[in-house]
N, C-alpha and C positions, 0 to 999 in steps of 0.2 A: 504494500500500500504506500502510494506517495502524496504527500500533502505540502501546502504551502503557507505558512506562517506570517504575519507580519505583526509589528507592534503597533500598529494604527488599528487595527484591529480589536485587539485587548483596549485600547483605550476609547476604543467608540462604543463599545457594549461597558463600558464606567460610565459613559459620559461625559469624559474628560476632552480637551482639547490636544486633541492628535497630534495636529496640523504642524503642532514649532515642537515634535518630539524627532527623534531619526528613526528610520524604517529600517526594517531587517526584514529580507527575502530570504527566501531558502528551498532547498528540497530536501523533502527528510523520508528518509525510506525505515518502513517500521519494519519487523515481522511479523506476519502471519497469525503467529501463536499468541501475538499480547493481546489483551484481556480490551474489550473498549472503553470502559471505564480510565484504565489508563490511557488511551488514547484523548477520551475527552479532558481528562484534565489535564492534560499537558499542553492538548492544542483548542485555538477556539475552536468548535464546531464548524461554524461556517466558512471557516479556512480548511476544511479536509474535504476533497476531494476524490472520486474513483477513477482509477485509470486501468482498465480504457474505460471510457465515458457508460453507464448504465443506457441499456435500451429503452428509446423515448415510448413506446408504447406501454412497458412495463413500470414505468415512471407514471403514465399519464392514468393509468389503471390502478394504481397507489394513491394515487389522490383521488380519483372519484371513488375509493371506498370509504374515504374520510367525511366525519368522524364514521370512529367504529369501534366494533368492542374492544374492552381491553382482558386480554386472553389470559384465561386460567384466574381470574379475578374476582368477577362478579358472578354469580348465578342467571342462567339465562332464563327470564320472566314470562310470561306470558307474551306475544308480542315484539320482543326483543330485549336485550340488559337493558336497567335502568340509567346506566352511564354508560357516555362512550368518549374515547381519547381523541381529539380534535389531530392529532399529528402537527405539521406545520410548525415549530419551534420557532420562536424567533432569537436572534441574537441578543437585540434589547430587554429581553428576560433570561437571558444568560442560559438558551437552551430549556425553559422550566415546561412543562407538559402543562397541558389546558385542557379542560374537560366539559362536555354536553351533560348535563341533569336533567335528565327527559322524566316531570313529574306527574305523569297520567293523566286524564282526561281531567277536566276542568280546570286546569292549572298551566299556565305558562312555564315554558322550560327555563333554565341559569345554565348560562356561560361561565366558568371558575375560571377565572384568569383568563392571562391575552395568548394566544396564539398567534404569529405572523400573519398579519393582514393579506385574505385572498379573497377576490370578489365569488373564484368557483365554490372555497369553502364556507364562505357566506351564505350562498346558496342550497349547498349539501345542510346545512345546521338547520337554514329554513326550511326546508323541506320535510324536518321530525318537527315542526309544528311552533307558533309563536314564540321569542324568548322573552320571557318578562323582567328578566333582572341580569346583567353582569357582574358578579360580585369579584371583587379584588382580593386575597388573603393578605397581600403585604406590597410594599414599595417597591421588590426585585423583581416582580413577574408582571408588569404592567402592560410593558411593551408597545401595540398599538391600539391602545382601551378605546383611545376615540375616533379611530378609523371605524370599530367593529361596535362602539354606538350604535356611530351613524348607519350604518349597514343594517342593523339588526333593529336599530326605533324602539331602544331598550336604557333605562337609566342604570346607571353603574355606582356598585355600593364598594366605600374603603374607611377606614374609621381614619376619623380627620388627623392625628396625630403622622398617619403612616400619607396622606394627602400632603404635594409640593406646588409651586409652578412651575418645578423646572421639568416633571414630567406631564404638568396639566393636569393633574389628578386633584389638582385644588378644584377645578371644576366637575367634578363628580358629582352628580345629581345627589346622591344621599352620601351622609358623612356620617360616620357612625362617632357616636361622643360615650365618652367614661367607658364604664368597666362593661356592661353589657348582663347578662347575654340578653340579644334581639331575635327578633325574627325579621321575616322579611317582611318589607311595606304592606304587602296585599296581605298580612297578617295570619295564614295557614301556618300552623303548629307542625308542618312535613318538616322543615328545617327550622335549625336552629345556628344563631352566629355565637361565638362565644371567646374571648379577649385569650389567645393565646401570647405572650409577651416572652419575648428571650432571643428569638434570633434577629428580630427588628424588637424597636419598642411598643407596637400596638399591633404585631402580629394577628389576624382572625379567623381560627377555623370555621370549618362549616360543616356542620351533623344532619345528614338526610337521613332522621328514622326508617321510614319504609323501605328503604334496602340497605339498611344497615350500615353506610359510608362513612368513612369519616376523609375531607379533605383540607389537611394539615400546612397545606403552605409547603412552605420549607426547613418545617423543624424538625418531620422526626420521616424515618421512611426503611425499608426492610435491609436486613443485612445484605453486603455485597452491591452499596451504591457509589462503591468509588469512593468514598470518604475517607481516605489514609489516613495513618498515622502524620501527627502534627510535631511538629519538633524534635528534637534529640531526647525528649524523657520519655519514661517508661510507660506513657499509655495506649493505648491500642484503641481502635476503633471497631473493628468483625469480631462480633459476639457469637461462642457456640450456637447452634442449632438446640431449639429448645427440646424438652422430654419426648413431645409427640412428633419432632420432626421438623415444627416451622420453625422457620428461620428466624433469628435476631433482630433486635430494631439500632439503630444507630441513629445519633444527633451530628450535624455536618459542624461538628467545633471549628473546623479550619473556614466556617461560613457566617458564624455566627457573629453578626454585628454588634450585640448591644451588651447582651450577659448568659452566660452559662448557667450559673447560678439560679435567674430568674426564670429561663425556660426552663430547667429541671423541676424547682417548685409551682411553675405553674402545671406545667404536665402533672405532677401527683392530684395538685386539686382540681384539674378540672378534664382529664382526661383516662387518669385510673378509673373503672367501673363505669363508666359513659357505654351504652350499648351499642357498640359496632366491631364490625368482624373485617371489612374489607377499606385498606387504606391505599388513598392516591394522592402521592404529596407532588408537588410541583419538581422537586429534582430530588433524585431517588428510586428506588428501586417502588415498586407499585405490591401488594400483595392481599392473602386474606392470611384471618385465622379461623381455627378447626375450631373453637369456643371463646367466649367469652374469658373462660379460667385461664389459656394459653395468654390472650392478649394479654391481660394483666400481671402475668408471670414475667412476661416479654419487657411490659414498660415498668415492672420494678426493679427489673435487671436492669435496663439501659440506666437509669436514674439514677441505681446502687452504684454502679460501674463508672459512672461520669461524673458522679460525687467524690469516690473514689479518685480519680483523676485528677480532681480538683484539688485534694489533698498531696497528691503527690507534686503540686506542682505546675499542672498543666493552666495555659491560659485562659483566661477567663473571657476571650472573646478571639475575633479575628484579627491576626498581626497584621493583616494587609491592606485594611482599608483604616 
């Protein structure tokens, strides 16, 4: 595999000014065998490349399945899953997955997060039926919110603290204020918003009872999402495999803006014993669990372990930004 790198890149998904930085081109030839996890965090996304080029009909057949399920995940409903993965990543969300909430008949669907602005995939989303809300989890995965408004003739919710002008998000039609939890404007009890704080400061997930979901942003997501080890101490991020088999949960410490500390104490209070089995975080690996008792076994691991961590030293936020 060969890809092409530049620093103009990296600093246009920050949103920094590029332009008086110096560029670096290159060709980098991976192998085969490495893992894409390491691939994406080494390089941006949108700078890797296939060579030779992917077949355009098979490309254009990828996209008109979008959205669509996301596999081994959800249970398949009567009708079809109740979420499906929008694909289309943009850079300006640093690669984060964005997802369709198709909430059954008499209910307008939610867009979770921005996906890269496509007029076809505007289309494909309307097509599973009105959307009534865009909700935002956090200030990383925004991306093109008000391209896909306007498209969709849908207001967009982000709790005002985590709201900028520098991404236009000041103009969000609803702002969510204090500690919460909300529901959403049209007031159906299907979801629930609720102040997850730690890897941004007003972090907010979103709990869709009737199928069980929980959609986390970017704080916690299943073992084996690329998440490495952070520094020279001795913590470690890929948790064994639990009793029955699932897999670990992992917090992205090396992404974590604001505080460790506080996203570990908010996950005990308000996401230990919350009923849901299938999680889809914006970057991360996607899963379910086999029970409620696994989940909770899973998130008093991660929490013990990253406590742990804390103790030994490790940082309590991200050294990079």
């Amino acid at each position: 595999m060969r890809g092409i790198f530049d620093d103009g890149e990296r600093e246009r998904e920050r949103g920094g000014n590029f332009s008086s930085r110096p560029w670096t081109i290159f060709i980098l030839t991976l192998p085969i065998s490495i893992t894409s996890h390491h691939i994406t965090h080494a390089i941006p996304r949108s700078s890797i490349h296939a060579d030779p080029a992917p077949d355009k009909a098979a490309l254009a057949a990828a996209a008109a399945s979008l959205p669509g399920p996301v596999p081994g995940v959800l249970p398949q409903a009567q009708g079809g899953p109740p979420v499906l993965y929008c694909g289309l990543t943009a850079g300006a969300a640093f690669g984060a997955s964005a997802y369709l909430l198709l909430r059954g008949p008499g209910r307008g669907n939610v867009l979770i997060d921005s996906p890269r602005f496509d007029k076809g995939l505007a289309a494909h989303i309307l097509a599973h039926g009105p959307v009534d809300f865009m909700f935002l989890t956090h200030r990383d995965d925004v991306a093109d919110h008000a391209a896909w408004a306007g498209a969709l003739a849908c207001p967009r919710i982000i709790h005002a603290k985590e709201a900028n002008p520098e991404q236009g998000t000041d103009a969000c039609e609803v702002l969510l204020d204090g500690a919460g939890p909300w529901s959403l404007p049209d007031g159906d009890a299907d979801i629930e918003l609720f102040l997850q704080p730690g890897h941004t400061e007003a972090s907010v997930m979103l709990h869709h009872a009737p199928s069980r979901s929980l959609f986390p942003g970017d704080v916690i997501a299943f073992t084996g999402s690329g998440a490495g080890p952070l520094g020279d101490g001795p913590w470690t991020v890929e948790p064994p495999a639990g009793p029955d088999g699932t897999p670990g949960l992992v917090v992205h410490r090396a992404y974590t803006w604001f505080s460790i500390p506080t996203l570990l104490d908010s996950l005990e209070a308000g996401v230990v014993g919350r009923d849901w089995l299938h999680l889809l975080p914006g970057h991360g690996r996607m899963g379910s669990f086999k029970s409620g008792d696994a989940r909770d076994a899973a998130l008093r691991e991660v929490i013990g372990r990253e406590r742990a961590n804390d103790a030994a030293g490790a940082p309590a936020r991200s050294p990079f930004f």
